[in-house]
KOLVEX-941552 format. One line per field, with one value per residue: residue in three letters; chain; x, y, z of N, C-alpha, C in turn. Coordinates in steps of 0.001 Angstrom, whole numbers. Example, Ala and Ser with C-alpha at 12.3 -4.5 7.8 and 13.67 -1.06 7.14 Angstrom:
residu: Ala  Ser
chaine: A  A
n.xx: 13190  12850
n.yy: -5690  -2250
n.zz: 7800  7080
ca.xx: 12300  13670
ca.yy: -4500  -1060
ca.zz: 7800  7140
c.xx: 13200  12900
c.yy: -3300  30
c.zz: 7800  7870
This chain:
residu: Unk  Unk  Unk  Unk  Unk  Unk  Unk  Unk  Unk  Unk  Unk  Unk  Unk  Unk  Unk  Unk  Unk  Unk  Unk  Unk  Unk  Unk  Unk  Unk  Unk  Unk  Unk  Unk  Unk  Unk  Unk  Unk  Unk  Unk  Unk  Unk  Unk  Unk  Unk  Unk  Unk  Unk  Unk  Unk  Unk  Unk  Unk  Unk  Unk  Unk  Unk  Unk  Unk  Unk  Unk  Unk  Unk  Unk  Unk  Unk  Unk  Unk  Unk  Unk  Unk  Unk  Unk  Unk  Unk  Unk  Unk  Unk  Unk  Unk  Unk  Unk  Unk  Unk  Unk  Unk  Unk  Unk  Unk  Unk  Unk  Unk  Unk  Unk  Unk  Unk  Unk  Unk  Unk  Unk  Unk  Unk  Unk  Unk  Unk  Unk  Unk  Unk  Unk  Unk  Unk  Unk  Unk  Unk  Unk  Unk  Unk  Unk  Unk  Unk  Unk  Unk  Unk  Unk  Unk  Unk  Unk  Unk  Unk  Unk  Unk  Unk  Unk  Unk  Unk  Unk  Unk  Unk  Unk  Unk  Unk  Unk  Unk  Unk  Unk  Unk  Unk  Unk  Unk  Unk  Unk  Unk  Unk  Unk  Unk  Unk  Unk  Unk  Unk  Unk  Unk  Unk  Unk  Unk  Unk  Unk  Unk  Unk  Unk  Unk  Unk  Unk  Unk  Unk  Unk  Unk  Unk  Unk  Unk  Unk  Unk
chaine: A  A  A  A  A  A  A  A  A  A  A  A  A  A  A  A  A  A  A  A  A  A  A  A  A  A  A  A  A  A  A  A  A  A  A  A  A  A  A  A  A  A  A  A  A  A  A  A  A  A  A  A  A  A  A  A  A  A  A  A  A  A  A  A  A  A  A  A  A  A  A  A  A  A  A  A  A  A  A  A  A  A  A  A  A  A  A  A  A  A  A  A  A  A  A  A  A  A  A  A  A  A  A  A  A  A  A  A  A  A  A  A  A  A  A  A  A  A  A  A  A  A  A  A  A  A  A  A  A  A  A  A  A  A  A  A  A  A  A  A  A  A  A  A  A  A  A  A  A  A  A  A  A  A  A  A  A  A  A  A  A  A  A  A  A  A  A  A  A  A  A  A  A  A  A
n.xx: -102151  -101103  -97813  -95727  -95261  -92535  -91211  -90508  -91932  -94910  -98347  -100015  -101556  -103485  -103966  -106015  -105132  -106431  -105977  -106368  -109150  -108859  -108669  -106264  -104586  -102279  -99600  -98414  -96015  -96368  -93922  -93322  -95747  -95744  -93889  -94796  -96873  -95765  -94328  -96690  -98013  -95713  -95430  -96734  -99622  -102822  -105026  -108533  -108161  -109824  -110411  -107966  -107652  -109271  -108961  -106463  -107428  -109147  -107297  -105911  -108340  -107988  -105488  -106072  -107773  -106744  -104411  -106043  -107251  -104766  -104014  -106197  -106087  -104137  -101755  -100648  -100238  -98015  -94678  -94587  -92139  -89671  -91180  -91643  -93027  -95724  -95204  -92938  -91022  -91739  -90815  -88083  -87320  -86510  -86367  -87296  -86499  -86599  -89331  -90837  -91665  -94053  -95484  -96314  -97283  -99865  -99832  -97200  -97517  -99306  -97122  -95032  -95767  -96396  -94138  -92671  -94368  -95701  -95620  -94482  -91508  -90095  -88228  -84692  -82206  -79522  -76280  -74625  -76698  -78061  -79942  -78600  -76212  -77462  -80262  -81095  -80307  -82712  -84699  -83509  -84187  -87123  -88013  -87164  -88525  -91028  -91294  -90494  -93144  -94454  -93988  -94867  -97414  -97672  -97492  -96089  -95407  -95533  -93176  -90899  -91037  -90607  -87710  -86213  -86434  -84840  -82578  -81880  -81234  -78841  -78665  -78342  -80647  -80794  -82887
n.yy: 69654  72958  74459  76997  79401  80787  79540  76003  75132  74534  75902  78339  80868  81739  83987  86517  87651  90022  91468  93386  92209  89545  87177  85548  83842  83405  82107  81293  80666  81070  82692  84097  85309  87393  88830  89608  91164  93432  94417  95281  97282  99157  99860  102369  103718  103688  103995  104835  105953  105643  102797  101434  101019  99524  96922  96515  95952  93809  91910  91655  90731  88297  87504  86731  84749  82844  82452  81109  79091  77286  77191  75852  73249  72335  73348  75057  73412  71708  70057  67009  66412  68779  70350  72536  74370  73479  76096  76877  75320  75204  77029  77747  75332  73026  70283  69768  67770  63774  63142  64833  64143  62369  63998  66290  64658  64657  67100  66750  64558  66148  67613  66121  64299  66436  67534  65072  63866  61164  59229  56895  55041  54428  53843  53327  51853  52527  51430  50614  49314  47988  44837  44043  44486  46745  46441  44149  45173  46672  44663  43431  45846  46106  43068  42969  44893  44192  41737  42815  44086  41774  40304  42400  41942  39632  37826  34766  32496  33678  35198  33847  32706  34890  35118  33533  33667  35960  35145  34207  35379  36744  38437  38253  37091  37779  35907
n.zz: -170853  -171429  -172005  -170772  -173319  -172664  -171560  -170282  -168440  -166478  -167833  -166133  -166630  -168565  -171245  -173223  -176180  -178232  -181633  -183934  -184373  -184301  -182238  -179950  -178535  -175622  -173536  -169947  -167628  -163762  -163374  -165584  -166502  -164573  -165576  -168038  -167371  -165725  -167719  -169653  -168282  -167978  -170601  -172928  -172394  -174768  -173740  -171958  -168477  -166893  -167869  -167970  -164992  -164792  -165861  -164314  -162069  -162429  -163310  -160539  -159607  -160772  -160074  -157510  -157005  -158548  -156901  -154529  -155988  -155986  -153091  -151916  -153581  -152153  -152455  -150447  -148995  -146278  -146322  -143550  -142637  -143414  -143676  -146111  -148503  -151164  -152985  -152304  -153284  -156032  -156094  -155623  -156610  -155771  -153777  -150190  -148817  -148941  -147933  -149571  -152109  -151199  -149907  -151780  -153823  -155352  -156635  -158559  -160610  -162227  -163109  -163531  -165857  -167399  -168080  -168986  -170778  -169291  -166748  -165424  -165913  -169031  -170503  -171734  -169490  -167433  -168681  -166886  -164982  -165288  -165017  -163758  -160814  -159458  -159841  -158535  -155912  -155815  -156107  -153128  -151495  -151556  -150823  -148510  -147132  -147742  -145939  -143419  -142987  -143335  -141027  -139022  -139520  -138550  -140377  -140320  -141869  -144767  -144091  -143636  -146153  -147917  -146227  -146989  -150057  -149645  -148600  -150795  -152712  -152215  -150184  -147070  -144043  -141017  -138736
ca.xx: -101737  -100332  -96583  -95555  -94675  -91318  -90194  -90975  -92925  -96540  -98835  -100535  -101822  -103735  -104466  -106347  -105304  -106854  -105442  -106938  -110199  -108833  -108399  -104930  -104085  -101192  -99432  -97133  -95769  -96131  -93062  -93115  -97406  -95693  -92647  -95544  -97731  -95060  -94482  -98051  -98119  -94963  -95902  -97528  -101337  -103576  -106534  -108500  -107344  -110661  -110707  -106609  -107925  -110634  -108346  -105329  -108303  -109521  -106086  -105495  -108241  -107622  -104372  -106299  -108772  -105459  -104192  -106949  -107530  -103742  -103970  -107359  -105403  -102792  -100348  -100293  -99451  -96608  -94309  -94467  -90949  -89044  -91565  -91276  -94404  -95241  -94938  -91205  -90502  -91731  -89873  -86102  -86927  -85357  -87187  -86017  -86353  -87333  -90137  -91813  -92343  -95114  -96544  -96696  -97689  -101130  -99016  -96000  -97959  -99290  -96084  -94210  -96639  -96440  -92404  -91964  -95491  -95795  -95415  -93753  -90047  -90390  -86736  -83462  -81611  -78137  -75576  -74012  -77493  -79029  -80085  -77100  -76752  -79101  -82041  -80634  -80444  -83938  -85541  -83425  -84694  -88479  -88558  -87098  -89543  -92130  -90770  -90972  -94788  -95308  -93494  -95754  -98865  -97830  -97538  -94887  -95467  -95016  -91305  -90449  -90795  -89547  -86654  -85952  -86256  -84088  -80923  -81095  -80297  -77147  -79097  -78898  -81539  -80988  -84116
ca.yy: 70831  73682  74754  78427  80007  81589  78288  74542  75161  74456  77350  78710  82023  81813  85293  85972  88933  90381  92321  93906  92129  88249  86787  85093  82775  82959  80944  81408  80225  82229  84088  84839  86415  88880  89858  89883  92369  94174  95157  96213  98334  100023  100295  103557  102961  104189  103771  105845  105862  104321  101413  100784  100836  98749  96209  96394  95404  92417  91816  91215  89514  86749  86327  86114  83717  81998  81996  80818  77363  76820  76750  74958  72151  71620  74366  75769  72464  71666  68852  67126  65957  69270  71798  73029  74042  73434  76893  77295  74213  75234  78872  77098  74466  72125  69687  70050  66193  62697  62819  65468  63455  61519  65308  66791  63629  65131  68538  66609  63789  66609  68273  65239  64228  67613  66882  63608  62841  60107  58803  55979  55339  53112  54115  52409  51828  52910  50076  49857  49092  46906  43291  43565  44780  47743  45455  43200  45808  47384  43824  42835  46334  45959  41984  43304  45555  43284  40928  43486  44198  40479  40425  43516  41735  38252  36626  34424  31581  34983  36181  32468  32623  35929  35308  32740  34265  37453  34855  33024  36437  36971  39461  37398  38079  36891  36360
ca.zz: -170110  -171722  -171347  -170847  -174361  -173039  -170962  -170179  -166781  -167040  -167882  -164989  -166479  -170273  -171462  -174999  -177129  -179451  -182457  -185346  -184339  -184455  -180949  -179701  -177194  -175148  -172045  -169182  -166317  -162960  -163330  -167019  -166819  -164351  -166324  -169030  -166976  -165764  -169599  -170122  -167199  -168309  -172038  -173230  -172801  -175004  -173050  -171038  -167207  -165944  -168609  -167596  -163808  -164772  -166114  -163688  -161045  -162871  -163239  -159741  -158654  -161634  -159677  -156341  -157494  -159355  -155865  -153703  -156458  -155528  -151664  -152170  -154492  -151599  -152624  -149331  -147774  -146555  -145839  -142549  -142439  -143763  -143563  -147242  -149317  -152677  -153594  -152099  -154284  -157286  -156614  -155667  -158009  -155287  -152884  -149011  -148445  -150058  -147714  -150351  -152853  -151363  -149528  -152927  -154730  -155849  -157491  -158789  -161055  -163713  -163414  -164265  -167399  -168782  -168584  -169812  -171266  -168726  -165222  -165206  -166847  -169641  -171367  -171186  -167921  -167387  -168882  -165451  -163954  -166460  -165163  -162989  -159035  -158827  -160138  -157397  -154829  -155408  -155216  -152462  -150659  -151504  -150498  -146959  -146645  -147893  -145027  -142122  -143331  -143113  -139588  -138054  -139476  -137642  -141157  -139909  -143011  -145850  -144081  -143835  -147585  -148259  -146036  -148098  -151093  -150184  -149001  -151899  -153914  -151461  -149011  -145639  -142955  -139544  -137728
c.xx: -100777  -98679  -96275  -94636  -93426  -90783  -90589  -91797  -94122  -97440  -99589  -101797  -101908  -104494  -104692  -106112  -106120  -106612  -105964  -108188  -110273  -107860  -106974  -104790  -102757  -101123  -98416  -97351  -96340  -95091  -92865  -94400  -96703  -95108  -93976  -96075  -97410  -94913  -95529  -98093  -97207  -94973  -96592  -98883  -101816  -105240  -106830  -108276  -108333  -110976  -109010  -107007  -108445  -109771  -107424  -106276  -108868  -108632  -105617  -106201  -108760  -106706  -104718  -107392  -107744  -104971  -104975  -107603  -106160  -103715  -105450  -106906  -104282  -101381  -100147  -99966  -98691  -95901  -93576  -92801  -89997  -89438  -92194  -93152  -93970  -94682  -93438  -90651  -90764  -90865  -88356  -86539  -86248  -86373  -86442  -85693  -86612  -88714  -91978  -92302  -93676  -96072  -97149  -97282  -98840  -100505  -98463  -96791  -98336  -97963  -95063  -94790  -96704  -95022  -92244  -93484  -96073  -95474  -95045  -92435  -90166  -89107  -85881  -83027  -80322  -77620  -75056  -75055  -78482  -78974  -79169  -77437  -77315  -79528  -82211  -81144  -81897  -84801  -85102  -84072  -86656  -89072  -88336  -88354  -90705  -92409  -91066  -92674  -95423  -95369  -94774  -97047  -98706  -97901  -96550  -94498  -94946  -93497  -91107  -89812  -90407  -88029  -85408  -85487  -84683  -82747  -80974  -81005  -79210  -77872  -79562  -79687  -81387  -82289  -84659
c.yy: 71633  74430  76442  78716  80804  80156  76771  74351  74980  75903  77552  79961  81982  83174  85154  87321  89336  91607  92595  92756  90582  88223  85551  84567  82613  82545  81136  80655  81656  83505  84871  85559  87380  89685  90704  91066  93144  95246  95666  96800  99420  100320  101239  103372  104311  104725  104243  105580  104785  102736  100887  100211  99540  97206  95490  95648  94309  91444  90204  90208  88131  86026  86099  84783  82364  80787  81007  78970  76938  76817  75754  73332  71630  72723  74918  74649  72233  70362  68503  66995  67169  70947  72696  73125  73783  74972  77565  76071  74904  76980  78494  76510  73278  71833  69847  68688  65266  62676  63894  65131  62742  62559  66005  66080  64402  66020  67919  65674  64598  67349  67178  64594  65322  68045  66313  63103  61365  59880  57577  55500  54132  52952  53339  52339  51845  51598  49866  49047  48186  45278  43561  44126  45855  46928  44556  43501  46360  45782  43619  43515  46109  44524  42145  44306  44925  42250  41637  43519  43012  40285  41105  42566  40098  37392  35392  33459  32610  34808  34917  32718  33766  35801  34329  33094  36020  36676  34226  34168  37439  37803  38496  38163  36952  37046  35841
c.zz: -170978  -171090  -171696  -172315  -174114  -172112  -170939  -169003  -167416  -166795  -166888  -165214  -168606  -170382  -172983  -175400  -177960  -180482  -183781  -185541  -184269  -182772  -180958  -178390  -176458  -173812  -171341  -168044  -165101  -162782  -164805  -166761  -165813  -164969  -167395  -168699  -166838  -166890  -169786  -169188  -167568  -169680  -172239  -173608  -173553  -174489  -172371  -169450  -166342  -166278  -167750  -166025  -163645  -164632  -165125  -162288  -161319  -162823  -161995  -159343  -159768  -160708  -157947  -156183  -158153  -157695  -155052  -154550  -155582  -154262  -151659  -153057  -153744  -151824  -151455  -147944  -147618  -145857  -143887  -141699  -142813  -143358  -144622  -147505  -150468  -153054  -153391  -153070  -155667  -157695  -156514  -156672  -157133  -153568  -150973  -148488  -149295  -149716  -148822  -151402  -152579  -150646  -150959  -154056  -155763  -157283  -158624  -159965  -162383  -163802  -164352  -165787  -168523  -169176  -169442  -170805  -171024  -167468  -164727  -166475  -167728  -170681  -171191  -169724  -167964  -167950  -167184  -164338  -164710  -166440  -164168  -161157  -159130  -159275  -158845  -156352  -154700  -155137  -153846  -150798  -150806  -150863  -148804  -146485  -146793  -146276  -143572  -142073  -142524  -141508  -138730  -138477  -138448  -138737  -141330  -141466  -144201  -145002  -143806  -145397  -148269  -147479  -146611  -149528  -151060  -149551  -150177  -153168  -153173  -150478  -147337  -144720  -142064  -138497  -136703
């Protein structure tokens, strides 16, 4: 996935120049191809009025056809817990809950790969959190939740042995 040539957002909007007869490739985000267009609209055209027309109409419906993949891809869904869409997220830049992470899942997966070049954290881990109590605390929350699971299914023998397992790493469960 290409990244917008004036920022780090992913490109949304590939346009091809062509200058003195050799073709050019460039890339933006959604808000940089308008600034972009903007500029050619207000630039001194050479061109005659019905070719500019011609253009400024192709233009648009690139970006309604642009549009119409993106509500078709989930962009126009929105989260059940907050409300939010993707496309108010990706315009704050700022999620309205945790519960959007797993509404936007689909969106958020090439966004985060064309970040980090990956989707899962394979880097260091804070010194304060390394081996020590967070590692603790995230098993001691995933084996409880493991444990309720077992509970709702009636696996009484499993949360026996998870409840087991989560006092004997200090997390008592009274049950």
């Amino acid at each position: 996935m290409k990244k917008c040539q004036r920022c780090a957002k992913p490109a949304v909007f590939h346009v091809t120049e062509i200058e003195d007869g050799e073709p050019s490739e460039v890339h933006f985000c959604e808000e940089h191809f308008h600034a972009y267009m903007k500029a050619e609209e207000e630039a001194p055209a050479d061109l005659p009025a019905d070719l500019a027309a011609d253009t400024l109409k192709a233009v648009q419906a690139m970006q309604e056809i642009s549009e119409a993949a993106a509500v078709k891809k989930g962009a126009g869904k929105r989260c059940p817990h907050c409300g939010i869409s993707f496309h108010e997220f990706r315009e704050k830049g700022r999620f309205g809950c945790p519960g959007d992470y797993d509404a936007f899942r689909e969106q958020l997966v090439p966004l985060v790969e064309n970040i980090h070049d990956a989707t899962r954290h394979v880097g260091k881990t804070p010194a304060g959190a390394a081996g020590g109590e967070k590692s603790r605390q995230f098993q001691l929350i995933r084996l409880r939740k493991e444990l309720a699971e077992a509970v709702a299914a009636e696996d009484y023998e499993r949360a026996a042995s998870l409840r087991d397992e989560i006092s004997g790493l200090g997390g008592v469960e009274a049950e």
